[in-house]
C-alpha positions in Angstrom: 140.0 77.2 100.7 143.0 79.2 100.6 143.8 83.2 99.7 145.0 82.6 96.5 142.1 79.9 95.2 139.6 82.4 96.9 141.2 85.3 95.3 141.0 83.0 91.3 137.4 82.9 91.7 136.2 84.6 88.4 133.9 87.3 89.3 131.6 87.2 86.5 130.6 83.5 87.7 130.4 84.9 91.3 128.0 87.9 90.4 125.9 85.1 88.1 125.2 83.0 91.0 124.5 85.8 92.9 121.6 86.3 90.2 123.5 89.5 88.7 124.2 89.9 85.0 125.7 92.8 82.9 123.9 95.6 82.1 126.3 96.1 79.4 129.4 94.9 78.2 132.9 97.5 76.7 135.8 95.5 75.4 137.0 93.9 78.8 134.6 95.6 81.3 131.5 94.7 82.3 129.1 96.7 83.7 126.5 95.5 86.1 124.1 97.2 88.7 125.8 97.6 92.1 125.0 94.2 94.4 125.3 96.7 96.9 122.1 98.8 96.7 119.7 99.8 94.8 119.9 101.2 91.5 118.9 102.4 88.1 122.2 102.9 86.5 124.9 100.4 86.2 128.0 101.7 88.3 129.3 98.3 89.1 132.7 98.4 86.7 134.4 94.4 86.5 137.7 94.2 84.4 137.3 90.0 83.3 141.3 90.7 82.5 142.6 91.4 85.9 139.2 90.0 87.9 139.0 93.4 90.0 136.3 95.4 90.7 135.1 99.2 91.3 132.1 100.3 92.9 131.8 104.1 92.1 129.3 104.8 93.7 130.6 103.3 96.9 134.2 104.5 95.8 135.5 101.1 96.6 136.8 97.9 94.6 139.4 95.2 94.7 139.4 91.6 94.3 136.9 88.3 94.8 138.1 88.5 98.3 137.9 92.1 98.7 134.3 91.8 97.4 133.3 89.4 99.4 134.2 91.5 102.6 132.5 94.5 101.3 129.4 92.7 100.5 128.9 90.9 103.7 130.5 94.3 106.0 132.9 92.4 107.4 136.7 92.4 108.0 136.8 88.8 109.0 139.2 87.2 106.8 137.6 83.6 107.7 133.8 84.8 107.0 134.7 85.8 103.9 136.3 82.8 102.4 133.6 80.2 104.0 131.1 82.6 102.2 132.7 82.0 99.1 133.8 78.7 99.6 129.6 77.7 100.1 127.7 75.7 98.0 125.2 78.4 97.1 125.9 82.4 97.2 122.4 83.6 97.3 122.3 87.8 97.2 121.0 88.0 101.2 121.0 91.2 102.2 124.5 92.6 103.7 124.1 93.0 107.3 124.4 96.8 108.0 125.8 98.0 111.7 123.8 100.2 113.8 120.3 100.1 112.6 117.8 102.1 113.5 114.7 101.9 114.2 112.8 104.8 111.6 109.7 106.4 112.6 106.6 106.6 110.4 105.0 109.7 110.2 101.3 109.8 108.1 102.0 111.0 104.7 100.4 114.0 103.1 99.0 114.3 99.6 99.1 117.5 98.0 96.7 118.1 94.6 97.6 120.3 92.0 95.2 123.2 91.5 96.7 125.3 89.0 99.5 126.9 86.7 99.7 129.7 85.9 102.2 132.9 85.5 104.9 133.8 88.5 103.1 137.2 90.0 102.9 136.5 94.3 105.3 138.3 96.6 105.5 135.8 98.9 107.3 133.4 95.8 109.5 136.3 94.7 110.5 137.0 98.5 111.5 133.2 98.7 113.5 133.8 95.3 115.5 136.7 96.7 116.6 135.0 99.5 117.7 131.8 97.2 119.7 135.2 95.9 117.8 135.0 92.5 116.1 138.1 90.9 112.7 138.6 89.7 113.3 139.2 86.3 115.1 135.6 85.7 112.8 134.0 88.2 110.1 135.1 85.2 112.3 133.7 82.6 112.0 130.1 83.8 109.5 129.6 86.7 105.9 129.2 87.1 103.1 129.9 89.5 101.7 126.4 91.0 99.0 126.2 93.5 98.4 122.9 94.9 97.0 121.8 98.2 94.6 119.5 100.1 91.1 119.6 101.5 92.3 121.5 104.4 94.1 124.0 102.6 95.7 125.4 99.6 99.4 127.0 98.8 101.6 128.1 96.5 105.3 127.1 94.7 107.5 128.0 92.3 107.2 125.7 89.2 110.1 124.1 87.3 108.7 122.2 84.0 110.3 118.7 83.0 110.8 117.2 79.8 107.9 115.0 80.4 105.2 117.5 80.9 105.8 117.3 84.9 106.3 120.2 87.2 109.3 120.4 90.0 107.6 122.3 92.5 109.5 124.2 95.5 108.8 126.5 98.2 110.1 127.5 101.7 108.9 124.2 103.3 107.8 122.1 100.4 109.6 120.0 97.6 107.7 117.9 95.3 107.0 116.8 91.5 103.2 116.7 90.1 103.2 114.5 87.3 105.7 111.8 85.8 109.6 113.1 87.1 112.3 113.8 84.7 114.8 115.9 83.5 114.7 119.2 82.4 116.6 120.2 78.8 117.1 124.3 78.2 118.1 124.0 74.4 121.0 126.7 73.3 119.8 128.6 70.0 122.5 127.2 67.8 121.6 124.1 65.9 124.6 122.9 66.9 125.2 121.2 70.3 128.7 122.1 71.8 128.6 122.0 75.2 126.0 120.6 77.8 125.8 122.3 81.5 124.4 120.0 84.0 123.2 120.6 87.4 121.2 118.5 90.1 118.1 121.5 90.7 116.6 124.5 89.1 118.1 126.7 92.1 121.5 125.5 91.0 120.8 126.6 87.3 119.8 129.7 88.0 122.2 130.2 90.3 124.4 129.7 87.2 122.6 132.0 85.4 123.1 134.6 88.1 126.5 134.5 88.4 128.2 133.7 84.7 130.7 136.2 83.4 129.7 135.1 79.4 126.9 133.3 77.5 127.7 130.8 74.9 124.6 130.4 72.3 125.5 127.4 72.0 125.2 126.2 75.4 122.5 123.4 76.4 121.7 123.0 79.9 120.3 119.7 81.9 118.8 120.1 85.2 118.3 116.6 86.8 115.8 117.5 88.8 116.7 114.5 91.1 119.8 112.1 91.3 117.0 109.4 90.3 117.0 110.4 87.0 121.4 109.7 86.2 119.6 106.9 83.6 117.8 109.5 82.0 120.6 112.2 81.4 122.8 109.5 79.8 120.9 108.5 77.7 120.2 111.8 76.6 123.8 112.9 76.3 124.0 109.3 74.5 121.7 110.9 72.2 123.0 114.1 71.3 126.6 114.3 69.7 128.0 117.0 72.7 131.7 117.8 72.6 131.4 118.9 76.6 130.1 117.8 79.5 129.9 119.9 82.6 128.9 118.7 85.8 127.6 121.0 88.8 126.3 119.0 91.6 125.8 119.0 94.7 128.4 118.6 97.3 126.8 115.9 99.6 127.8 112.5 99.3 124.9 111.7 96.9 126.3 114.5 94.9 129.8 113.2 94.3 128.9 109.7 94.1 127.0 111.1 91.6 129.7 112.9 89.9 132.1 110.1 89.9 129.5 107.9 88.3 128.6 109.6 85.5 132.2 111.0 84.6 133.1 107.3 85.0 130.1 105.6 82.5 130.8 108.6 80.1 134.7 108.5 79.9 133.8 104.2 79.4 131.5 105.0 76.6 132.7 107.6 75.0 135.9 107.2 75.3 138.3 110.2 73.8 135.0 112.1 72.0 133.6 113.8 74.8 135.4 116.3 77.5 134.1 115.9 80.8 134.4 118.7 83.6 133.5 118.5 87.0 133.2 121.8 88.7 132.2 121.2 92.4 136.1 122.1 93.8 134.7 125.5 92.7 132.4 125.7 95.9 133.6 122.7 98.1 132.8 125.0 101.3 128.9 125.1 100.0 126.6 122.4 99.9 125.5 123.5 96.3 125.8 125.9 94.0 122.5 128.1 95.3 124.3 127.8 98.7 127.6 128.9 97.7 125.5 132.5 95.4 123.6 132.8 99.0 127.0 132.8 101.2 128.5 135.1 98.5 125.7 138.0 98.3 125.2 137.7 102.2 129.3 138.4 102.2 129.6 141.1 99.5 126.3 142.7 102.0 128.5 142.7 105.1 131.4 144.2 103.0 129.4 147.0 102.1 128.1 147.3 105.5 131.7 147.0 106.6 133.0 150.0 104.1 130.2 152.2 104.5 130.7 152.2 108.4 134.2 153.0 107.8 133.6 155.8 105.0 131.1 157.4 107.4 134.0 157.8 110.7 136.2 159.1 108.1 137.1 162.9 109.5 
């Protein structure tokens, strides 16, 4: 098999034999679930015209032959096209370099006791070194108290659109009950704009810091990357002019991002404007992280000024 007859094999038979189908189908591009990994949310984009590709959430694309190399790791030009050129192209597992070995540690499973009203110190300390006062901690948070037969603790609680509860502490992240979003409706019946960030420390850290407040505002807190399916089809759902995305700055984050700016731009074509804000604090993980770094600064200015004020003659 040569280059160019690797290179005219139509991806959409590839993928088939592969055992992958669209999820769904715009105009010329189809949309499948990456063959790369796992997931919920088609992010697999295949233009039938040109026969290219783009992952986005592995930020990569190309060709038949360019898939093939990505999908068995290699840069062998020669394992590629005998791959392609086999009589059957069953989906094994691509070979990943330097695996290792993971150790299993016993896993604990925490009860939920109760939930009730945010009123222990110890919760309100945590908040005010997530740089997030008591007063809006109150607005939106919970008690929860959840623990095992050995002992019991307590966490601030973020409730989800499903009657679940996000629950977070110094050590401890979890969700008791089914996971999901979380939707803060605006107080104008119409929907303008939709603010949408990965955790509740992010929105609040929002709330903290904004210089205005739209009524109309809606906010989405994802709770988890897990839930992208979720959010679209919620913003799929409600006729939003804007989208705004805050999340993180990981690699999960802005795979994220590009994803979901990606699927929404696809479906929604010129009827939606979609932001991404994370440039805004590129040098912090998240948006908690970059309110934490910027009271800790604005305390070592004062220091800083006070020092100076005082050696004043």
């Amino acid at each position: 098999m040569t280059y160019q007859e690797a290179n005219e094999i139509q991806l959409t038979d590839l993928l088939s034999r592969m055992g992958y189908e669209p999820d769904r189908i715009r105009g010329k591009n189809y949309w499948y679930k990456s063959p790369f990994r796992q997931e919920r949310t088609a992010s697999f984009k295949l233009d039938i015209h040109t026969n290219m590709w783009y992952d986005f959430g592995e930020g990569a694309g190309g060709g038949t032959i360019d898939f093939a190399k990505y999908y068995l790791r290699t840069e062998d030009f020669k394992t590629a096209l005998e791959w392609l050129g086999g009589n059957t192209l069953s989906p094994v597992a691509p070979k990943r370099a330097n695996l290792k070995k993971v150790k299993i540690h016993k896993e604990i499973y925490f009860k939920l006791i109760e939930v009730s009203t945010l009123r222990k110190p110890t919760l309100f300390k945590y908040l005010r070194t997530r740089g997030i006062t008591r007063e809006l901690g109150k607005s939106y948070l919970k008690q929860v108290s959840f623990g095992n037969a050995e002992k019991a603790f307590s966490g601030l609680g973020f409730e989800n659109d499903e009657g679940g509860i996000e629950v977070r502490n110094s050590f401890y992240k979890g969700c008791f009950g089914k996971k999901s979003i979380t939707t803060i409706c605006g107080k104008l019946a119409k929907k303008n704009r939709v603010l949408v960030f990965e955790g509740f420390m992010d929105f609040l850290s929002y709330q903290t810091m904004k210089k205005s407040y739209h009524e109309g505002d809606e906010y989405i807190v994802m709770n988890s990357l897990s839930s992208q399916q979720q959010l679209l089809e919620k913003i799929e759902k409600v006729p939003y002019q804007q989208v705004h995305l805050f999340l993180d700055n990981d690699a999960a984050g802005k795979k994220a991002t590009a994803s979901i700016k990606a699927i929404l731009e696809e479906e929604k074509k010129d009827k939606l404007v979609i932001k991404t804000w994370n440039h805004l604090y590129e040098q912090s993980k998240d948006l908690n992280d970059f309110l934490v770094r910027k009271l800790e600064n604005e305390k070592a200015n004062m220091i800083t000024n006070s020092s100076q004020n005082k050696l004043k003659p």
